[in-house]
N, C-alpha and C positions, 0 to 999 in steps of 0.2 A: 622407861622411855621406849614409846615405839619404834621398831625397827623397816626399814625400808630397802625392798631386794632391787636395786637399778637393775641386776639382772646382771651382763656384759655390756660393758660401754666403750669398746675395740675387738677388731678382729683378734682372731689367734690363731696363730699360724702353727701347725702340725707336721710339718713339711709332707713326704712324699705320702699317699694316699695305703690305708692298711686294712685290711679284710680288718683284722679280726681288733682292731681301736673301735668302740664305742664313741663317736662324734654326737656333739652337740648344737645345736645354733652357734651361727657366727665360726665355726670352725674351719680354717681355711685349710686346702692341701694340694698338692700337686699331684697332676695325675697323668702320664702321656707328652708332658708339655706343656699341658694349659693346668691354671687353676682355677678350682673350684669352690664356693662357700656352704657349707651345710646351714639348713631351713630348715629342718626337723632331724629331730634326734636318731640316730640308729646306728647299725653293726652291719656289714658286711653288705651293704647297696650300694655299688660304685656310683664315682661321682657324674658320670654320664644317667643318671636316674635320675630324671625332672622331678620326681616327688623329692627327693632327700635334699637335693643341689641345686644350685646356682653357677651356671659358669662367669667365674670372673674374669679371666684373662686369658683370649684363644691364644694356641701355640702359633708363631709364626713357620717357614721354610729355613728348614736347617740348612744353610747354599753348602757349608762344610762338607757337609755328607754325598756332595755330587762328584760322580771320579773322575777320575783324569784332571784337576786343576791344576793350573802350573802358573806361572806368574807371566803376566800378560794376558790370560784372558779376560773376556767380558762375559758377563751371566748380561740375556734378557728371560722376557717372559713369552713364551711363544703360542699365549694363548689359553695352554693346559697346566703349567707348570714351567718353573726357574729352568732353563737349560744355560750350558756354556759354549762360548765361541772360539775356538781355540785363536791363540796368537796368531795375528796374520803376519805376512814377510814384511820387512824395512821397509819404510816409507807407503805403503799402505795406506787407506783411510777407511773408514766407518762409514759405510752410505744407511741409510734408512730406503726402504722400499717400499714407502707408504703404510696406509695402516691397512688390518690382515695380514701385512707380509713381516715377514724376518730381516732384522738386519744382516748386513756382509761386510767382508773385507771388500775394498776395491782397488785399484791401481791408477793412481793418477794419470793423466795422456800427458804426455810433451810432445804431441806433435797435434798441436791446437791449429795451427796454420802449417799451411806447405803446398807444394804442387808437385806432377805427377805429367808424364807428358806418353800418350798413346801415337804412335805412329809407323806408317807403313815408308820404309826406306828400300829405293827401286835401286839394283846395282844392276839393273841391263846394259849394255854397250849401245845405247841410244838413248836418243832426248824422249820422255813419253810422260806424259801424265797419266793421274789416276785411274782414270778408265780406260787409256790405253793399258796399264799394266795389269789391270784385274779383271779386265774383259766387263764389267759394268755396262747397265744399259739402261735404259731412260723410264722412265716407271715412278711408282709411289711408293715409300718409307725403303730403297735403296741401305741395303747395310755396307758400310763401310769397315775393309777392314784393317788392323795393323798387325805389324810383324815385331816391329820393337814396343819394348815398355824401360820407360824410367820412373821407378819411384822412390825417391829417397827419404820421405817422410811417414811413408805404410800407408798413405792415405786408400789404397785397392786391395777389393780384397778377392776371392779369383779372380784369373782372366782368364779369355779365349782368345780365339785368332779374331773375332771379332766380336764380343761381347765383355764387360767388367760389373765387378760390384765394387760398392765403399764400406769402410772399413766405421764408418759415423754418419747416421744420419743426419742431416742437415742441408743449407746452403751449399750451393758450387758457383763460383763462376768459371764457366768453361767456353775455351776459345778454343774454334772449329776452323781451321785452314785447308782449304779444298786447292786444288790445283787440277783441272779440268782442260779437255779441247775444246768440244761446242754444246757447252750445256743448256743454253739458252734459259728458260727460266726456270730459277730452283731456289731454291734452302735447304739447311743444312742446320738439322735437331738432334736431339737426345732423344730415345724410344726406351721404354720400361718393356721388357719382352716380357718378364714375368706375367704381367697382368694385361699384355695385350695393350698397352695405352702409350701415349703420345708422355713423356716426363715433363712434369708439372714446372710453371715458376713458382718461389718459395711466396707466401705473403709477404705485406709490408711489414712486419717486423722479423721477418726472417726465421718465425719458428712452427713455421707448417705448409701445406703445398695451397697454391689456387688450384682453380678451376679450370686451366688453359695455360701456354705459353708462349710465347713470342719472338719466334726468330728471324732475325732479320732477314729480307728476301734478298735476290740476288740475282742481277741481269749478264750476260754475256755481252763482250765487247769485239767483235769480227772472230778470230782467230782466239779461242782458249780466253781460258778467264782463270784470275789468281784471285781468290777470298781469301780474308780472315772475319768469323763471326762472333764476336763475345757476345754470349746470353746467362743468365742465373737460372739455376733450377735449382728443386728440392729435392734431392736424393735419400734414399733410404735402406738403410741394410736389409740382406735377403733379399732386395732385387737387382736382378740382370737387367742390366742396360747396352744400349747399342747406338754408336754414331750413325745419324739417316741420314740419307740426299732425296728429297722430292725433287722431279724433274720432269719434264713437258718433252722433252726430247736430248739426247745429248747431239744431236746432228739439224734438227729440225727447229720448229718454232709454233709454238700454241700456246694460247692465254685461256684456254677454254678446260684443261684439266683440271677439275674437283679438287684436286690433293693440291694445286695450288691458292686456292681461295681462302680468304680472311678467316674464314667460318669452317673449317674443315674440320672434324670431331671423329677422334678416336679412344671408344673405351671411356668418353663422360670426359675426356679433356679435347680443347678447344686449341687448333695450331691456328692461332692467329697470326697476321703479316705484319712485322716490322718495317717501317717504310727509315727510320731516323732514329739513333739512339744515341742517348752521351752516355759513356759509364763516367762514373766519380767513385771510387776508392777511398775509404778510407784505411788509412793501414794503422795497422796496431803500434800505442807510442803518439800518432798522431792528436 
């Protein structure tokens, strides 16, 4: 009766890879981490030799072998290779920093809302307002300054005697209280010193600046005049900000100064005139 060689009809597995074993077809071994199947016969061609071998199955990333682990980190990929994140502190979270970037620890804010209040408090032995106490005089973008700071939510982050930064960019709404003798026509803004510009209102949904902003204007009544102006702006970390007074005179009267006009542009923003505003609030919970 004729005989018939199927030949091998399964792998065989040989475990770790040996110079000096004579391999055959189908011969499976380990080699580095990965396995590989022999395709022709032979003796001492590692298995990294496309004539002898076949790779069957790559080695993956041993994470074990990375040092310093300790329980709480996170292994990503950073692009080249598995690294580790060490444990971050209690309460902590994982931000993502888009793609090409690393992930981090972060720290939650609690202090999502709050206010902060800049002001110049006059202890002279006499009645005097603002420009009587700080010798002020009637001119364009006027810096106002204060002598006290409260803030009990860290919303600032330095100040000066007369300039602050925040601590978050975002929305503000900031109310501006002037008390003045004879300002005659004026308003009262936010100025970005950083970059030389007029501070922006936020867009309608509150997550970037327009092109202009809008402070409401403000007339003189015989004898001294008392504001209060609420307006929104969009503030941003890294820049210095400073409370303004435009003004036409603090003694006199002219409608004909530039820095008073609807249209007046500094640095690509636009100080528009507020003639009438309603604020609506909504607060948080509501």
């Amino acid at each position: 009766m004729a005989t018939v060689n199927l030949g091998r009809i399964k792998f065989v597995w040989q475990g770790a890879y040996s110079g000096a074993t004579a391999y055959v077809a189908d011969d499976v071994v380990s080699y580095n981490g990965s396995s590989y199947i022999c395709i022709l016969a032979s003796t001492n061609n590692l298995p990294t030799n496309a004539t002898y071998w076949n790779l069957m199955a790559q080695s993956g990333t041993d994470i074990t072998s990375l040092a310093g682990l300790a329980q709480g980190d996170v292994l990503y990929y950073n692009g080249t290779s598995w690294v580790r994140l060490g444990a971050g502190t209690s309460g902590q979270f994982l931000k993502t920093n888009g793609s090409g970037a690393n992930p981090a620890w972060a720290t939650v804010s609690t202090n999502h809302n709050g206010v902060a209040w800049l002001e110049y408090q006059d202890t002279a032995g006499s009645f005097r307002s603002l420009d009587g106490a700080t010798g002020m005089s009637s001119g364009d973008r006027i810096v106002m300054p204060f002598n006290t700071t409260l803030d009990p939510y860290d919303i600032l982050g330095t100040i000066g005697s007369n300039t602050f930064q925040v601590n978050a960019t975002c929305a503000y709404l900031v109310s501006i209280h002037l008390q003045v003798h004879t300002p005659a026509h004026y308003k009262l803004f936010l100025y970005n010193d950083t970059d030389g510009a007029f501070a922006p209102r936020p867009n309608g949904t509150f997550t970037g600046a327009e092109t202009f902003q809008a402070p409401v204007v403000a007339y003189a009544t015989t004898q001294g005049n008392n504001v209060n102006v609420c307006d929104t702006y969009y503030l941003q970390t890294g820049k210095t900000y400073s409370v303004r007074q435009s003004s036409d005179n603090m003694g006199g009267f002219s409608t004909s100064a530039s820095y008073l006009f609807g249209n007046y542009s500094v640095g690509g923003i636009t100080s528009k005139n507020t003639l009438a505003r309603t604020c609506i609030t909504k607060l948080s919970g509501v």
